[in-house]
C-alpha positions in Angstrom: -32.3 7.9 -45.6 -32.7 10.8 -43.4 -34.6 8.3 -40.6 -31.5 6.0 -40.5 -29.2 9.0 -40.7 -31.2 10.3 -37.6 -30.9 6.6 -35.5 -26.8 7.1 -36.6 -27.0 10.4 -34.9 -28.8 9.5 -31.8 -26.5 6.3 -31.6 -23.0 9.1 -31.7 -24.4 11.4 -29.6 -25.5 8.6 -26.5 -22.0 7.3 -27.0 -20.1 10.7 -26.8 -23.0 11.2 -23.8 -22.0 7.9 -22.0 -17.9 8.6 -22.5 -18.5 11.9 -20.8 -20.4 10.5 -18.3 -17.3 7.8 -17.3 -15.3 10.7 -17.5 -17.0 12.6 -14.8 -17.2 9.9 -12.7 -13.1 9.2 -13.7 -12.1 13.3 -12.4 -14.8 12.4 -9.0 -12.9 9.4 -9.0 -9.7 11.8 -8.9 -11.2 14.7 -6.6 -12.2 12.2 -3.9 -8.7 10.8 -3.6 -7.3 14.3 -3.4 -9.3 15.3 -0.9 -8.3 11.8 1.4 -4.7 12.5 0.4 -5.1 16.0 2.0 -6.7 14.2 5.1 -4.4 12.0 5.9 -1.1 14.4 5.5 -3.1 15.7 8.5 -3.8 12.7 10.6 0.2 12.3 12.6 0.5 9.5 15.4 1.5 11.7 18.9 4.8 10.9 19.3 7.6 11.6 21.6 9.9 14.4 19.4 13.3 12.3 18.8 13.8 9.1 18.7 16.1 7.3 21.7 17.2 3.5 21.6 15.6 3.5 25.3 12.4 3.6 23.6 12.7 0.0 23.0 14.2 -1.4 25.4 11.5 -3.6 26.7 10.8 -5.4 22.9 12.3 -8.8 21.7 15.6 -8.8 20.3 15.1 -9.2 17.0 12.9 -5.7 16.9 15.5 -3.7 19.3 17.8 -4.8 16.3 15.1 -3.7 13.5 14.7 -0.2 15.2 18.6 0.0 15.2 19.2 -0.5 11.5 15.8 1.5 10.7 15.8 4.8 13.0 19.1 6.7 14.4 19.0 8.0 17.6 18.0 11.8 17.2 15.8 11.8 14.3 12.6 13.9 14.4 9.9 11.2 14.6 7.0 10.9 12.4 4.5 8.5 10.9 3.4 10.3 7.4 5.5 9.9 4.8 4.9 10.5 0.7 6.5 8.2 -1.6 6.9 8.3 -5.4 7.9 5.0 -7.4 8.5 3.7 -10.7 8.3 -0.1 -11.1 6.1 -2.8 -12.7 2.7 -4.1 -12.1 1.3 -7.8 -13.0 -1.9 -7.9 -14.9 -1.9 -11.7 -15.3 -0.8 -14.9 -13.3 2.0 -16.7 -12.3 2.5 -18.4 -15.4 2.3 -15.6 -17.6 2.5 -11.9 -15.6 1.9 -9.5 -18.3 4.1 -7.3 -16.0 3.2 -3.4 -17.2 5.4 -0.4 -16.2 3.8 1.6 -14.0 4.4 5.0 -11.8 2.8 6.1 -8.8 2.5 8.4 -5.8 1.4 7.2 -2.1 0.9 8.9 1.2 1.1 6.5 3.7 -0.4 7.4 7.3 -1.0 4.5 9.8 -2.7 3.5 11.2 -5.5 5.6 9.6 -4.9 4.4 5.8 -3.3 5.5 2.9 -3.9 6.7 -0.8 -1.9 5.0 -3.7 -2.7 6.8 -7.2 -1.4 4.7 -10.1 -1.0 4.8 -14.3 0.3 1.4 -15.2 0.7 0.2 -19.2 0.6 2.2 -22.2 -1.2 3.2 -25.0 -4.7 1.4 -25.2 -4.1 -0.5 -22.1 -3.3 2.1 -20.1 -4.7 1.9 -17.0 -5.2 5.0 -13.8 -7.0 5.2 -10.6 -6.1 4.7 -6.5 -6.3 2.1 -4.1 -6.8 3.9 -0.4 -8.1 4.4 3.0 -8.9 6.7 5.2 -11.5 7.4 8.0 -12.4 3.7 8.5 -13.3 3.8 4.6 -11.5 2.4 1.8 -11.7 2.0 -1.9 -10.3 0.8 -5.2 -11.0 2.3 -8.6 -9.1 2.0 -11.7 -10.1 2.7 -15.1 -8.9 2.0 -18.4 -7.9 5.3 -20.4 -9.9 6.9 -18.1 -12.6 6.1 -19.3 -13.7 2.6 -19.1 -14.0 1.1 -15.5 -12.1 -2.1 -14.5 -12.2 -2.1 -10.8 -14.1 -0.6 -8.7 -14.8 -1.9 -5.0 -15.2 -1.3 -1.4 -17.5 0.2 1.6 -17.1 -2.8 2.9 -15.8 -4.3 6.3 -13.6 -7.2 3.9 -12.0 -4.6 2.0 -11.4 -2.1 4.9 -9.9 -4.8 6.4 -7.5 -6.1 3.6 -6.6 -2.0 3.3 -5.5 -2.5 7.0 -3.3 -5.2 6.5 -1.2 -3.1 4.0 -1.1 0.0 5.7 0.6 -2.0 8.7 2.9 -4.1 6.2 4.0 -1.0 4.6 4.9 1.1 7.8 7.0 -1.8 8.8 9.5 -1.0 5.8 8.4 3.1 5.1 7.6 4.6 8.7 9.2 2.4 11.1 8.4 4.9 13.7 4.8 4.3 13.7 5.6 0.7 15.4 7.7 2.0 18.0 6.2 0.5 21.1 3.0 1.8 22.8 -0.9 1.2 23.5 -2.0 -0.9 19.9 1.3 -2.2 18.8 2.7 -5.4 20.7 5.4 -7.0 20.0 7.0 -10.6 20.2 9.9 -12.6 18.9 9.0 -15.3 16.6 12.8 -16.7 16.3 16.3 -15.3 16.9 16.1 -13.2 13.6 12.3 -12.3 13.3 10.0 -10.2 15.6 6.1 -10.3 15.4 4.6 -6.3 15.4 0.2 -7.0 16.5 -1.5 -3.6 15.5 -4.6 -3.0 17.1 -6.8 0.6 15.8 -10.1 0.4 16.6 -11.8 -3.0 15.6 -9.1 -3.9 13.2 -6.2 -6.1 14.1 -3.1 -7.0 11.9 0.0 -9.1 12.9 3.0 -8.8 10.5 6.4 -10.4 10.9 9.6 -9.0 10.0 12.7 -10.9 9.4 15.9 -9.1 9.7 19.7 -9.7 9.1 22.3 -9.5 11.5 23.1 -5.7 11.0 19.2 -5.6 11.9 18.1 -4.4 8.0 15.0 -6.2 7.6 15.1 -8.9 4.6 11.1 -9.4 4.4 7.8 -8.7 5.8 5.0 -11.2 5.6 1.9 -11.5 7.2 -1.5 -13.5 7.5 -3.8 -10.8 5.1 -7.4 -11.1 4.5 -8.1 -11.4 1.0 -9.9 -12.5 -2.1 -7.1 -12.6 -4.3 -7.3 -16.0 -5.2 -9.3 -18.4 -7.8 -12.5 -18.2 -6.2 -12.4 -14.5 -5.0 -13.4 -15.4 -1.8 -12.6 -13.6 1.3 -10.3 -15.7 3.6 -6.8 -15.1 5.3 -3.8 -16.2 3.0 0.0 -15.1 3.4 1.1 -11.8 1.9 4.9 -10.3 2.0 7.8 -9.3 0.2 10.8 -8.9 0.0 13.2 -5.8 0.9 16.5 -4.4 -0.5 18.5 -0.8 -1.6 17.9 0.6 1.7 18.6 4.1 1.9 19.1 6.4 4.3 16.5 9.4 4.2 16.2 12.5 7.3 17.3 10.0 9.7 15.7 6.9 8.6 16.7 3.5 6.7 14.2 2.5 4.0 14.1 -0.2 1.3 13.8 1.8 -2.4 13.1 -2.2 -3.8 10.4 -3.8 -2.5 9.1 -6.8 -4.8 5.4 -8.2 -3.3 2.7 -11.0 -3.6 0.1 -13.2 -2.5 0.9 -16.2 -1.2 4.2 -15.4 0.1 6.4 -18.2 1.1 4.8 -21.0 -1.2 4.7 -22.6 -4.6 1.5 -20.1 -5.6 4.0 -17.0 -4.9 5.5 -14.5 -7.3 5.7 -10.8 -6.9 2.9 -8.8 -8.4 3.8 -6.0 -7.5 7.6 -4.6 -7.9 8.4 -1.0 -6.5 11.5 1.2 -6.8 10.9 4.3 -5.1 12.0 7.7 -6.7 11.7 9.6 -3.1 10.7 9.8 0.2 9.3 12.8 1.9 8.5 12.5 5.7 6.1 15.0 7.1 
């Protein structure tokens, strides 16, 4: 009796050892995007102090009416701005999203990345961790209860480079004035109503198209994105985008509070995974 009582004991103790263990790698988890949120509140585009229409002069139509709707002449321009949000989060598929409720907190700083930290469901299934970039490095970690890891990828060029296609597709709706015309951000019309922004930073390259209304509010962003969200998790581009709406107007700029987004935007395979609606907006 005492030997199996012993092999019980062992058997507990390696199990509370192994649960602290995931916890400390859960709180490093936590430290290391704290410390790449404080980063990139410190990583600002140089920009001209105020914005001017003249600034844009020289770009399609279609953006000259985006940057009308999106930034008033005279506000202090910046490119870092935190957000909080409430929303949901799909865990499943099309056919059945298991959408969970979910808040968050971002800092978004682009070109150079962004940190998004997360708690989506409730109770057993609750599930916490980031999604980020920063310093041509970028992860995604979430755990269930904190404890048990569910994800947990990146240091890799395919992931980096899926975290720079939504850095870009997000500063087209939440910091407009990072796309305000100069070396690394081209832009073209793609019809009378949407204008194509190409940003270049370093090796990565991202195009993202905008479609706005006739006041110039844009409706929704989409974009080629490379990804392996699809049935064979294999890296390959497929369309991304969203759609925009409650734009508010926050220290001089216009910004959607809804924004509902998904792979495979503008087909059959779409629906939105992911469904925002922002609580506030701080700009640095």
């Amino acid at each position: 009796m005492k030997s199996a009582s012993l092999i019980v004991a062992v058997i507990v103790l390696a199990g509370c050892l192994g649960v602290l263990w995931q916890l400390r790698k859960s709180t490093a988890d936590q430290h290391l995007a704290q410390r790449a949120w404080e980063d990139l509140a410190s990583l600002s585009v140089a920009l001209p102090d105020r914005y001017e229409p003249t600034m844009v002069s020289k770009v399609p139509e279609p953006a000259r009416r985006f940057f009308a709707f999106a930034i008033e002449p005279g506000t202090r321009l910046t490119t870092v701005a935190d957000l909080t949000m409430l929303g949901d989060l799909s865990l499943g598929k099309k056919e059945s999203p298991n959408y969970q409720p979910m808040t968050a907190r971002q800092i978004l700083a682009a070109p150079h990345g962004f940190v998004w930290e997360i708690q989506a469901g409730a109770g057993l299934m609750q599930i916490s961790g980031s999604d980020g970039m920063v310093r041509g490095q970028s992860w995604t970690r979430f755990w269930l209860r904190g404890v048990v890891p569910v994800v947990r990828v990146g240091g890799d060029a395919d992931h980096l480079r899926s975290s720079f296609g939504r850095v870009v597709a997000e500063a087209a709706f939440w910091t407009p004035a990072f796309l305000l015309p100069r070396e690394g951000i081209v832009w073209s019309a793609v019809d009378s109503n949407t204008a194509r922004v190409t940003v270049t930073h370093g090796a990565l390259t991202q195009a993202v198209d905008i479609r706005v209304d006739d006041t110039g509010q844009a409706i929704r962003v989409s974009m080629p994105r490379w990804t392996n969200a699809n049935p064979d998790r294999v890296y390959r581009i497929q369309p991304f985008g969203g759609e925009l709406s409650d734009f508010r107007k926050v220290s001089g700029y216009r910004v959607p509070f809804r924004v509902d987004g998904g792979n495979f935007f503008g087909t059959p395979d779409y629906f939105p995974f992911y469904r925002a609606r922002l609580t506030n907006v701080l700009f640095h």
